[in-house]
LODOMAR-361378 format. One record per atom (N, C-alpha, C): residue in three letters; x, y, z negated. Coordinates in steps of 0.001 Angstrom, whole numbers, padded with zeros to 6 digits, always signed. Layout:
<rs>
ALAXYZ
...
</rs>
This chain:
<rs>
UNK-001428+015641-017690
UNK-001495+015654-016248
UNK-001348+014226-015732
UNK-002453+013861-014782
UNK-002190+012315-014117
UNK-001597+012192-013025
UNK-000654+011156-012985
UNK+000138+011087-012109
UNK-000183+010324-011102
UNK-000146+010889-009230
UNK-001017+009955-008252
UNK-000047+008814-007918
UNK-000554+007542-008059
UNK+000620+006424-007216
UNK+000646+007245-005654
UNK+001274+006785-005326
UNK+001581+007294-003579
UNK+002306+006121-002985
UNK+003153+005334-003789
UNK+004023+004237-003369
UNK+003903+003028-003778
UNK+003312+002164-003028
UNK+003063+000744-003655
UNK+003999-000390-002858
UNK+004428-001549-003364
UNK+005366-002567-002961
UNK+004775-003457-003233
UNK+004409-004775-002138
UNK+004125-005978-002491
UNK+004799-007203-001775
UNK+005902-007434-002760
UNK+006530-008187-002833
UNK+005589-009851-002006
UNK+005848-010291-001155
UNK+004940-011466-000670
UNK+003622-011232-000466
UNK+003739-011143+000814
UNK+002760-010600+001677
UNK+002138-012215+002071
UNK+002092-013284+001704
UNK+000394-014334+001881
UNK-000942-014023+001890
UNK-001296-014803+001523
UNK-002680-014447+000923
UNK-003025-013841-000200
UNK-002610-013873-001005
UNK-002468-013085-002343
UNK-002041-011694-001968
UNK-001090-011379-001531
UNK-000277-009862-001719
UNK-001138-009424-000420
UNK-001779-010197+000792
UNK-002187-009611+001727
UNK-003422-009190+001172
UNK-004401-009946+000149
UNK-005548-009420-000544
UNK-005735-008175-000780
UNK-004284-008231-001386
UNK-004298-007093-002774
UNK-003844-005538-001699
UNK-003060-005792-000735
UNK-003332-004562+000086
UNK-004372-004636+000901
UNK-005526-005728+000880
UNK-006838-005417+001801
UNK-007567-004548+000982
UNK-007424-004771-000513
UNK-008180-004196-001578
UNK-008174-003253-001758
UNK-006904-002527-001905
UNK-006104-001272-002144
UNK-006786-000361-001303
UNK-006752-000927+000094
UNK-006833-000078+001240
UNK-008977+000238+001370
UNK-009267-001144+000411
UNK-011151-000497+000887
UNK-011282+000099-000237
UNK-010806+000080-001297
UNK-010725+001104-002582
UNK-010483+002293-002640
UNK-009969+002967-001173
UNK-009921+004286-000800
UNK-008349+004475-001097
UNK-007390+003670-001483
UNK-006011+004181-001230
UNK-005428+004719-000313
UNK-004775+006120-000396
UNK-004298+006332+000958
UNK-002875+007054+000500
UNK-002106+005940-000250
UNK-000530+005852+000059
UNK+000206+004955+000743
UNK+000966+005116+000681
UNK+001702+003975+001395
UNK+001929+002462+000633
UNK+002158+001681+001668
UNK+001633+000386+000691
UNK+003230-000293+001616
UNK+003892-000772+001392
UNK+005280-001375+002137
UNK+005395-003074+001489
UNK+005339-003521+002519
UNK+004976-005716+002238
UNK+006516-005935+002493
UNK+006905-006851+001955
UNK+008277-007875+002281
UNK+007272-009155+002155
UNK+008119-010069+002507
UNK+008003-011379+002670
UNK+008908-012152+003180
UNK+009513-013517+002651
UNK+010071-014344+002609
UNK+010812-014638+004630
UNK+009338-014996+005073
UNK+009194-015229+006365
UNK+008665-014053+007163
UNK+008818-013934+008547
UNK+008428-012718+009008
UNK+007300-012970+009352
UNK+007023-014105+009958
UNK+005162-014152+010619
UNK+003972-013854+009046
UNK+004057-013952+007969
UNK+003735-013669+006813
UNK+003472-012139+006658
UNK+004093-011516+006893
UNK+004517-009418+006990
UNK+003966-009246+007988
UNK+004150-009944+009552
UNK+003758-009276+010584
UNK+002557-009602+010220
UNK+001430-010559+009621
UNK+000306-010749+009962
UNK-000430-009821+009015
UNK+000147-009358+008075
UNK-000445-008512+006861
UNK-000108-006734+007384
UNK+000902-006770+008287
UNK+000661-005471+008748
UNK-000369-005309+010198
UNK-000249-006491+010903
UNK-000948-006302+011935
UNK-002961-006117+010796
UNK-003735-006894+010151
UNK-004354-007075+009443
UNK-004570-004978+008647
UNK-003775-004423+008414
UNK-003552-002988+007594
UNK-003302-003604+006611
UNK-002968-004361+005766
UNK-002476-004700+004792
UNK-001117-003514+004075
UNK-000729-003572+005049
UNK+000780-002814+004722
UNK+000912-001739+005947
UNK+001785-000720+005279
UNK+002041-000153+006375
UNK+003358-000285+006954
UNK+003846-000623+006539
UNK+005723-001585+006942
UNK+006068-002578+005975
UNK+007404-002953+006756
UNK+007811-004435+006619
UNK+008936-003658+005845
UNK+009543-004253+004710
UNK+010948-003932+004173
UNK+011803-004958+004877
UNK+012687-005079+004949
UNK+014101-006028+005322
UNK+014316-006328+003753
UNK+014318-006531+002660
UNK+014838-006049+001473
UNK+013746-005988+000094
UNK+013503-006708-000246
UNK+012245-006443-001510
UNK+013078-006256-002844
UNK+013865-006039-002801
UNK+014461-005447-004296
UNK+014598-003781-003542
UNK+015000-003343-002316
UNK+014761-002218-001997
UNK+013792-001316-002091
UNK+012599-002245-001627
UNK+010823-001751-001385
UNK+010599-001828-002861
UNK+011260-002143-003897
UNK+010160-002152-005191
UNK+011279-000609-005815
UNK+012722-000173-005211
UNK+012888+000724-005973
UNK+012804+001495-005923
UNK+011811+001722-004204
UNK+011573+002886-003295
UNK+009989+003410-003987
UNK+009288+002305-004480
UNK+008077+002116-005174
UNK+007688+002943-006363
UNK+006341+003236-006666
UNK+005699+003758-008184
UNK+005334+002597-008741
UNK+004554+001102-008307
UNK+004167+000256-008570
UNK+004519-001085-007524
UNK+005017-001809-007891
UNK+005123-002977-007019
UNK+004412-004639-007776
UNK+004300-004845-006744
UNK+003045-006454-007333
UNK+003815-007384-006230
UNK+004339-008405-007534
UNK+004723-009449-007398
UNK+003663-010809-006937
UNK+003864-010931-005823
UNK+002964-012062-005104
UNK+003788-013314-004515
UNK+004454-013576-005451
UNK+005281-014400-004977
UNK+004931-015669-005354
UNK+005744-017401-005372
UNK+004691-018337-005567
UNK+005156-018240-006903
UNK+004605-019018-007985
UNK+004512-018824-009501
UNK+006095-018768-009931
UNK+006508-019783-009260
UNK+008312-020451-009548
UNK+009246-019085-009313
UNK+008880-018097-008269
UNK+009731-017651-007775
UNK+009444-016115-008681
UNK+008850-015880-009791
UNK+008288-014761-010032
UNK+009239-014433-011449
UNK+009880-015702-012111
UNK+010826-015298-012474
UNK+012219-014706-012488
UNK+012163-015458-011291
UNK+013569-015087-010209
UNK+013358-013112-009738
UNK+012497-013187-009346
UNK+011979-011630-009009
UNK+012095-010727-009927
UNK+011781-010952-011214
UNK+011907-010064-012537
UNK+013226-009926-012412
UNK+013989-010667-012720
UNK+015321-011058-012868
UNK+016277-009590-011604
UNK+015651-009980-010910
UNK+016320-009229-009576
UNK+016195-008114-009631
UNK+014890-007504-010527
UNK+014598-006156-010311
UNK+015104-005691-011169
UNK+015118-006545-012796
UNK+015621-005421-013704
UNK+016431-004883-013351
UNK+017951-005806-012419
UNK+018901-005350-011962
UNK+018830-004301-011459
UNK+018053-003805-010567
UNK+017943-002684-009362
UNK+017005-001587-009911
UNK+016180-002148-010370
UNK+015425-000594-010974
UNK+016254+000297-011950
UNK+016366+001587-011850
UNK+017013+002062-013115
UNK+015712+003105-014221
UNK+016535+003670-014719
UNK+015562+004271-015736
UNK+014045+005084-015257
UNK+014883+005665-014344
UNK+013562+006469-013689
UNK+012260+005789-013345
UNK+012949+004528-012704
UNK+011993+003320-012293
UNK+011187+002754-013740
UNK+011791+002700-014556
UNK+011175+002111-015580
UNK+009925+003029-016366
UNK+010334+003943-016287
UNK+009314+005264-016849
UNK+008887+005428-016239
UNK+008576+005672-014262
UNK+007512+006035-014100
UNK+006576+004908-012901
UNK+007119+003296-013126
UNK+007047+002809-012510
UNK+005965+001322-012845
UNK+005499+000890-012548
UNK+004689-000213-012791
UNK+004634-002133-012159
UNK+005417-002845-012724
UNK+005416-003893-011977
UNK+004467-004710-012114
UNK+003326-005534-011860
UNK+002555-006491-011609
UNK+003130-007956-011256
UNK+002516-008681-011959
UNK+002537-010364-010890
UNK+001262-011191-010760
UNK+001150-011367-009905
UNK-000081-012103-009273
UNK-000284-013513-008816
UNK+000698-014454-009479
UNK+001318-015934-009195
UNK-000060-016865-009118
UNK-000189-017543-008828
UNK-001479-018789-008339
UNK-000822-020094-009102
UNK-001778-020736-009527
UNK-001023-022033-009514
UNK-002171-023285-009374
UNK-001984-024040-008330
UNK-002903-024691-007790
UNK-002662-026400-008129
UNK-004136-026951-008884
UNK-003841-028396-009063
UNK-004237-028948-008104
UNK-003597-030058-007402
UNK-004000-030731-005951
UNK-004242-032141-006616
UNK-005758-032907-006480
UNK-006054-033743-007281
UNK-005342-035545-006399
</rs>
């Protein structure tokens, strides 16, 4: 039996995490998709956009409320994020849950 995501978390809502819920959403997803971000004008612009359908206060919250959460954070900070979640996810999370990272790393010549 396949199991439907329904709950997605994206951790850093930029350009990257705002993509990836533009994507989600023309791909015919129709669960809920919940953005955090660092800064608030970042979230508000990815929910105003449909990116997301809410803002967390809390991204270790939104990823344990989650089936799958995608790490869009900048490359540096994506270790720090693992780190945070193993903490907070527990077993359930781990079995039926999926984390992603989506880090950029840009050479400026």
């Amino acid at each position: 039996m396949k199991t439907m995501i329904e709950r997605i978390a994206i951790l850093g809502t930029g350009l990257l995490g705002t993509s990836v819920g533009l994507a989600l959403r023309a791909a015919g997803f129709e669960g809920t998709i919940t953005g955090w971000n660092r800064g608030a004008e970042g979230a508000q612009a990815a929910l105003k956009m449909g990116a997301i359908d809410s803002i967390a206060a809390d991204g270790a919250e939104a990823a344990r409320a989650a089936q799958v959460t995608v790490l869009a954070v900048p490359i540096y900070a994506t270790l720090d994020w693992m780190e945070k979640l193993a903490g907070v996810l527990g077993p359930e999370q781990h079995q039926g849950s999926d984390c992603r990272g989506g880090g950029a790393v840009v050479q400026y010549a």
